[in-house]
C-alpha positions in Angstrom: 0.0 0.0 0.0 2.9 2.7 0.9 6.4 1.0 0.7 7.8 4.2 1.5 6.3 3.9 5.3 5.3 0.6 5.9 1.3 1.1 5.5 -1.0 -2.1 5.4 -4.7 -1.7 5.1 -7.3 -4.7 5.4 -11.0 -4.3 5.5 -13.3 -6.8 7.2 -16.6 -8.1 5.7 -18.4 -5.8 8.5 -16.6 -2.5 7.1 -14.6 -2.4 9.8 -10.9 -0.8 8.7 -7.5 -2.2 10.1 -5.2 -0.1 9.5 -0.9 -0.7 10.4 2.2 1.0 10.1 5.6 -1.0 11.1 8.3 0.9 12.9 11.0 -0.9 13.4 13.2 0.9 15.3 10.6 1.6 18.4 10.1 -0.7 21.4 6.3 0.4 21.4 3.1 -0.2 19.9 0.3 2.5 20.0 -3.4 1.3 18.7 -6.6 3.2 19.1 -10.2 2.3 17.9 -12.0 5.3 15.8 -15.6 5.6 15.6 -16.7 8.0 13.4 -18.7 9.7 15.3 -18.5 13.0 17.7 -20.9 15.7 19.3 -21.4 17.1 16.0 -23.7 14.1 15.4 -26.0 14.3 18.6 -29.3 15.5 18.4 -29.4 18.9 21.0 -31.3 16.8 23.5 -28.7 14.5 23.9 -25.9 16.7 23.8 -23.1 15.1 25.3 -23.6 11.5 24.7 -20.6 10.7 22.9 -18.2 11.8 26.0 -20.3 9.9 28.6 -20.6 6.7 26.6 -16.5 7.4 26.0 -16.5 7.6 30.0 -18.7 4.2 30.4 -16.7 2.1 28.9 -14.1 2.0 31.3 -16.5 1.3 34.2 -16.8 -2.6 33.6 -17.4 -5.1 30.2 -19.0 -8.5 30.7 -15.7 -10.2 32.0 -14.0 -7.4 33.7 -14.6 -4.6 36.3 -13.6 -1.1 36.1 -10.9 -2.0 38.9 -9.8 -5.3 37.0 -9.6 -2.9 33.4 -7.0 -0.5 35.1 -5.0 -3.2 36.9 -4.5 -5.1 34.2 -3.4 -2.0 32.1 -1.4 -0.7 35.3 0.6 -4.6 35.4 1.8 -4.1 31.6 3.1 -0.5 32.0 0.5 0.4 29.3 -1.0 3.6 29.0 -4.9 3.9 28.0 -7.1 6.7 26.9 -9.8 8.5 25.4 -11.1 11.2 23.8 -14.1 12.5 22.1 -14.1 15.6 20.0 -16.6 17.2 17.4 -16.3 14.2 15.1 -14.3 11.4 16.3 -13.8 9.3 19.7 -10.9 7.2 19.9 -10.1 4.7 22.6 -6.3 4.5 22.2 -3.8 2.2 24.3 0.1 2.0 24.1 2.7 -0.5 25.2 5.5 -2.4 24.8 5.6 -4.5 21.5 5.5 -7.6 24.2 2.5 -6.7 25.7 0.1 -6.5 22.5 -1.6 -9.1 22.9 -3.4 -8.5 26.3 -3.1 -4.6 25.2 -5.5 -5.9 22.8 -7.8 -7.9 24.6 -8.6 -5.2 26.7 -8.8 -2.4 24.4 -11.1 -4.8 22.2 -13.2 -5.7 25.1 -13.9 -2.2 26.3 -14.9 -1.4 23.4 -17.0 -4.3 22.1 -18.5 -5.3 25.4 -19.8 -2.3 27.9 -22.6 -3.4 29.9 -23.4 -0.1 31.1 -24.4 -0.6 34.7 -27.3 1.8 36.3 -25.0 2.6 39.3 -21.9 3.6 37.8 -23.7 6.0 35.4 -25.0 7.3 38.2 -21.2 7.7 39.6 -20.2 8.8 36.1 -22.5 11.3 36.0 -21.8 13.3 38.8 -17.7 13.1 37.2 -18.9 14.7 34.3 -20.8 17.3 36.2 -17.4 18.4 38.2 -15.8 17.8 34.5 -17.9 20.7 33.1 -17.6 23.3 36.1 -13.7 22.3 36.2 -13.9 23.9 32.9 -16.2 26.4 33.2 -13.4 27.9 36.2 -10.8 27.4 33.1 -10.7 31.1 31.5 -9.2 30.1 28.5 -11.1 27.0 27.9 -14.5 29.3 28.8 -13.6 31.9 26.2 -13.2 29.4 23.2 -16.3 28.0 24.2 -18.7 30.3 24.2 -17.0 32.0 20.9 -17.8 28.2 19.6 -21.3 28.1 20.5 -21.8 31.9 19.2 -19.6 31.4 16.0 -21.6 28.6 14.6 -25.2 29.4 16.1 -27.8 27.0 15.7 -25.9 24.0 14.3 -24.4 21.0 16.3 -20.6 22.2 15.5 -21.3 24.9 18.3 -22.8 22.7 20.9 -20.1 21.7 23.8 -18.8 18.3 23.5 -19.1 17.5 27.4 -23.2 18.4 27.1 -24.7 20.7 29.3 -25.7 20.1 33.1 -28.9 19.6 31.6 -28.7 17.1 28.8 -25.9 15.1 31.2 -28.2 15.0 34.3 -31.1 13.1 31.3 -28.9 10.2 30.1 -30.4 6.8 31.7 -29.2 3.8 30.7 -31.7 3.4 27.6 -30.3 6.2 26.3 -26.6 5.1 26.2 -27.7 1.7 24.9 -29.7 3.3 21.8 -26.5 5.5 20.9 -23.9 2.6 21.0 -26.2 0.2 18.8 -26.6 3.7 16.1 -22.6 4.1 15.9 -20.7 1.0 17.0 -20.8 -0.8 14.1 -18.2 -2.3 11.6 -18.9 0.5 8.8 -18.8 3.4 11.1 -14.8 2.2 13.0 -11.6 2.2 12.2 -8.7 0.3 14.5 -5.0 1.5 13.4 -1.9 0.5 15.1 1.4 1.6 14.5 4.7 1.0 15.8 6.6 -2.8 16.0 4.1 -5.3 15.4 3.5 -7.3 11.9 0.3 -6.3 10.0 -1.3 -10.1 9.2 -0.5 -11.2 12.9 -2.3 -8.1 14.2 -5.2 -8.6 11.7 -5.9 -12.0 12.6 -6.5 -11.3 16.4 -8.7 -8.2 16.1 -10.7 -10.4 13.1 -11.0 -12.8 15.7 -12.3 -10.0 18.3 -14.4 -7.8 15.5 -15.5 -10.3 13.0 -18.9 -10.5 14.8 -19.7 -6.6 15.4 -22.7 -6.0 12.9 -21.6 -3.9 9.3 -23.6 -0.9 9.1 -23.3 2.3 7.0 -20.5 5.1 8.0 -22.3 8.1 9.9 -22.6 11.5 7.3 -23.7 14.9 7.7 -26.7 16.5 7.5 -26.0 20.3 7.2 -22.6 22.0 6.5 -23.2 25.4 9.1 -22.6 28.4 8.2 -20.9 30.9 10.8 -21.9 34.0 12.8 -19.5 36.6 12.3 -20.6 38.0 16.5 -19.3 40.3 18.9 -20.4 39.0 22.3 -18.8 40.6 25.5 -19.6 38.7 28.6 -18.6 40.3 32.3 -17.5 37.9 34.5 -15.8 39.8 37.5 -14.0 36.9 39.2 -11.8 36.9 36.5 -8.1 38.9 36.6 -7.5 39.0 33.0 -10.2 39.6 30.0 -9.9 36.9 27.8 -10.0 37.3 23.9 -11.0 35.0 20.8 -11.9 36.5 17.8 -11.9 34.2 14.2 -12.3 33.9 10.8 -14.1 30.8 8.8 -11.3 29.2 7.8 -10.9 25.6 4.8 -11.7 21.9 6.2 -9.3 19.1 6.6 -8.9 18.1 3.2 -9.6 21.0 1.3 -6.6 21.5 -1.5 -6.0 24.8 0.3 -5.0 23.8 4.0 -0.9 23.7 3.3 -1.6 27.4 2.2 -3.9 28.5 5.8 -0.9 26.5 7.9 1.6 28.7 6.6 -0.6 31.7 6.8 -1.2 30.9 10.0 2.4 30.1 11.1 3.4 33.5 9.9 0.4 34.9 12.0 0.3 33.5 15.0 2.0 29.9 15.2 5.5 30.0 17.2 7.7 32.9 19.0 8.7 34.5 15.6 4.9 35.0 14.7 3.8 38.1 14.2 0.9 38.4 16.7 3.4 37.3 19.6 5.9 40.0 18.4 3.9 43.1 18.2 1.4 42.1 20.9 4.0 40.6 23.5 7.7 41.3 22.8 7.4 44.9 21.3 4.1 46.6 23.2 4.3 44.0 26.3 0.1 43.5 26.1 -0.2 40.1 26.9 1.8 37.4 28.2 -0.3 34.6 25.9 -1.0 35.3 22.3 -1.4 32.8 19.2 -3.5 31.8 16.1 -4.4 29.1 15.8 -6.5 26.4 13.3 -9.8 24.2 14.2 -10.9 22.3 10.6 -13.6 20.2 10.3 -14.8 17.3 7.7 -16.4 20.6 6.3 -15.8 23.6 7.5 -13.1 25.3 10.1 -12.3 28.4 11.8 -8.8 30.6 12.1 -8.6 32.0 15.6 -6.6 34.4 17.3 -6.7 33.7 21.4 -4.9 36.3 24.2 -5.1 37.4 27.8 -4.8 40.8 28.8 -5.9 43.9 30.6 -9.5 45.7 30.3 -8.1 49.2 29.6 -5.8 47.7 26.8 -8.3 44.3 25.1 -9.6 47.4 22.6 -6.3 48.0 21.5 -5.3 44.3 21.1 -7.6 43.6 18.9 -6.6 46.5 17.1 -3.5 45.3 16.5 -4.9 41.8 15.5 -6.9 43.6 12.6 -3.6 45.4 11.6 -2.1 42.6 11.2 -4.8 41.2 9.3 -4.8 43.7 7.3 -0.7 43.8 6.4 -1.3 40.3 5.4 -3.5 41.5 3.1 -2.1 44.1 1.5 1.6 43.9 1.8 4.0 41.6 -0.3 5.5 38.6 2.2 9.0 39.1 2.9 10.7 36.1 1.5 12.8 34.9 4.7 9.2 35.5 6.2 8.1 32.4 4.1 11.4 30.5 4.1 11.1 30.8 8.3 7.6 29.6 8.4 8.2 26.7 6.0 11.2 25.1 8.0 9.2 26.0 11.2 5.8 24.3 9.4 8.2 21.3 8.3 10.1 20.9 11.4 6.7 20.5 13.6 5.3 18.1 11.0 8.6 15.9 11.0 8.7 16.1 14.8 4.8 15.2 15.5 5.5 11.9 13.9 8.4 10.4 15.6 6.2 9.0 18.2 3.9 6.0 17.4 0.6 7.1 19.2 1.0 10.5 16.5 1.3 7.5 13.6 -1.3 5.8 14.6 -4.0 8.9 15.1 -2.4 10.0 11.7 -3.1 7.1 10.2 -6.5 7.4 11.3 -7.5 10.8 10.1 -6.0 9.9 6.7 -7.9 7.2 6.2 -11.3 9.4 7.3 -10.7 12.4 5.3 -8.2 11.4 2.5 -8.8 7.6 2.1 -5.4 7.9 1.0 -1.9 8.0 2.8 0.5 10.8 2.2 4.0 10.2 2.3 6.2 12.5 4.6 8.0 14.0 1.4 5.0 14.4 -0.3 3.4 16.5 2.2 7.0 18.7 2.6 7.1 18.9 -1.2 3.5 20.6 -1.1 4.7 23.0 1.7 7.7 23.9 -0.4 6.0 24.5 -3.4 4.0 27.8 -1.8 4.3 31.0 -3.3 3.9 34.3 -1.5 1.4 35.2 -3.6 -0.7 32.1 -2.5 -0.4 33.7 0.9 -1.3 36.7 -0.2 -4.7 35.8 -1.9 -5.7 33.6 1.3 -5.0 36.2 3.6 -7.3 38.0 1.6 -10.2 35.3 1.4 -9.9 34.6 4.9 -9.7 38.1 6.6 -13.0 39.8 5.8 -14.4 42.4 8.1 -18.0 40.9 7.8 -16.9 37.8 8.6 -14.9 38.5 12.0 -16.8 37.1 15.2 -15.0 38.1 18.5 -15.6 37.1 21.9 -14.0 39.1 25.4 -14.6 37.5 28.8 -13.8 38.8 31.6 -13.9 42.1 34.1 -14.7 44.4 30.9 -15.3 47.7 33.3 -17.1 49.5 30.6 -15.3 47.8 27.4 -16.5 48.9 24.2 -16.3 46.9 20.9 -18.1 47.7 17.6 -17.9 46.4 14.3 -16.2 49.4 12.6 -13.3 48.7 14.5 -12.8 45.5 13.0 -11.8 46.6 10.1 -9.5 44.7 8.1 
């Protein structure tokens, strides 16, 4: 499939995906299980589901307990995980190349085998509750958040991923039952593994594990939202700093485009030589915190600028944001500019993929968005090959005054913000 890296792909009769990559020269196997399937696909009632069911399956399968689950990973030095995000959960695992096969045993039979007991979702619940105040005391986390919700109003891309008090205080056991049945399935999952493990050998036991989970169809969208370009300021006075995120509707995952918006962003925010963190912090000393950074979806994404600063001075940071918006625009990119943030751009991407849990998410996300694997020179090839001028014209498709949405949080004594000054 890719001599170049060792990429083996096998599909079971169900639909279900195996993905592998060898490395040879690591002691470590990571693996994860992917469903395709995050808050963005939760009707508003239920908002939330995907993380709790990601929580419940730790707390106890048919054969083992919650306390048997963690020992067993605990004996083997393993390390085991989980996420959910907007699209995705993954239930990932990592150990020694020894320890594989009871790596997989357990990873397969949390996943395959929850049983979802009345009591612990009743102990899970209240988690998730402290979950969701820990991060509603978390500033930064609070800011993105309700910029989120505001920037894409009305669709599920904007609804929290942990669920509100609310919807998480609902969920019974019913419910969780009814969403595993709709998304664990064979045509909706993908299990990669990379590191130092052989392909057919690693096949054959999760075939012997997965071969009975029912097919079913892969999960698609309904709507592709559109964005809300507002300008919310929300006091809240136990705060020291006012928090800032204003963005900018920005390409998907695979859209031709994204090597372009990376180094546009690099140049703008990404790193210690950005622009943003030398104007804002190292030349005017506004902020201690400032970057850009880039959130893409299956169809959609945003470009957003985060920082932490004072009342009397958040006007004038954003002021300086839309300047330099607007030199991006209109100004010709020095070219040790672009040289910088290509080596910087290149750098990251070679270093993110020395570690075999990056490989194996990578591997993932190719296979959900590209069905195709890019090879590391490929993918530095297409970051070489960009012009200023590409730079140029992106800058100016992104950074449209009607299309900037900003959010302040914070002690705002009297702040002020109007759409005339975003100008860029």
């Amino acid at each position: 499939m890719d001599n170049e890296r060792n990429i083996r792909r096998t599909v079971l009769p169900n639909g279900l995906t195996i993905l592998t990559e060898k490395m040879d020269y690591v002691r470590s196997v990571a693996m994860g299980v992917w469903i395709r399937a995050g808050s963005r696909h939760e009707m508003p009632e239920v908002n939330g589901i995907s993380h709790f069911v990601e929580h419940m399956v730790f707390k106890g399968t048919k054969s083992r307990s919650a306390q048997h689950i963690a020992r067993e990973v605990d004996a083997i030095g393993g390390n085991l995980d989980a996420f959910t995000g907007k699209e995705t959960v993954c239930f990932n695992m990592k150990v020694l190349d020894e320890h594989v096969p009871v790596a997989l045993d357990v990873l397969s039979d949390l996943v395959l085998n929850p049983v979802f007991a009345s009591d612990e979702i009743t102990r899970e619940r209240g988690v998730i509750l402290e979950e969701i105040k820990m991060d509603e005391d978390n500033p930064d986390y609070l800011v993105h958040e309700i910029f989120t919700q505001a920037f894409w109003k009305d669709h599920p891309l904007g609804r929290p991923i942990l669920g509100t008090k609310e919807t998480v205080r609902r969920f019974e056991r019913d419910t969780l039952c009814s969403y595993y049945g709709q998304k664990f399935h064979g045509g909706n999952m993908i299990f990669s593994a990379a590191g130092n493990l052989d392909h057919d050998a690693f096949v054959e036991q999760v075939t012997r594990r997965f071969e009975s989970l029912p097919a079913g169809e892969s999960v698609s969208f309904a709507v592709s939202p559109k964005t809300a370009a507002r300008i919310i300021l929300k006091n809240k006075k136990s705060l020291e700093q006012v928090q800032l995120c204003l963005g900018v509707p920005a390409p998907a995952i695979a859209d031709e485009s994204r090597y372009v918006t990376l180094v546009l962003n690099t140049i703008l925010g990404g790193g210690m030589s950005s622009r943003l963190f030398q104007t804002v912090r190292e030349e005017r000393g506004l902020a201690y915190s400032i970057y850009s950074d880039l959130n893409p979806y299956s169809d959609t994404g945003s470009l957003c600028v985060y920082a932490g600063t004072s009342a009397d001075r958040a006007v004038q940071v954003v002021q300086l944001v839309m300047e330099q918006f607007r030199r991006l625009k209109n100004e010709p990119l020095p070219a040790d500019e672009l040289r910088r943030a290509k080596d910087q751009l290149k750098g990251n991407l070679l270093l993110s993929l020395e570690s075999s849990m990056s490989r194996m998410s990578n591997l993932a996300r190719q296979q959900m968005h590209f069905n195709y694997f890019f090879g590391m020179q490929e993918i530095l090839d297409k970051v070489e090959a960009i012009s200023e001028d590409q730079v140029l014209a992106m800058a100016n498709h992104l950074f449209q005054p009607g299309l900037v949405a900003v959010t302040l949080l914070g002690r705002l004594d009297g702040v002020k913000l109007n759409r005339s000054q975003l100008d860029c």
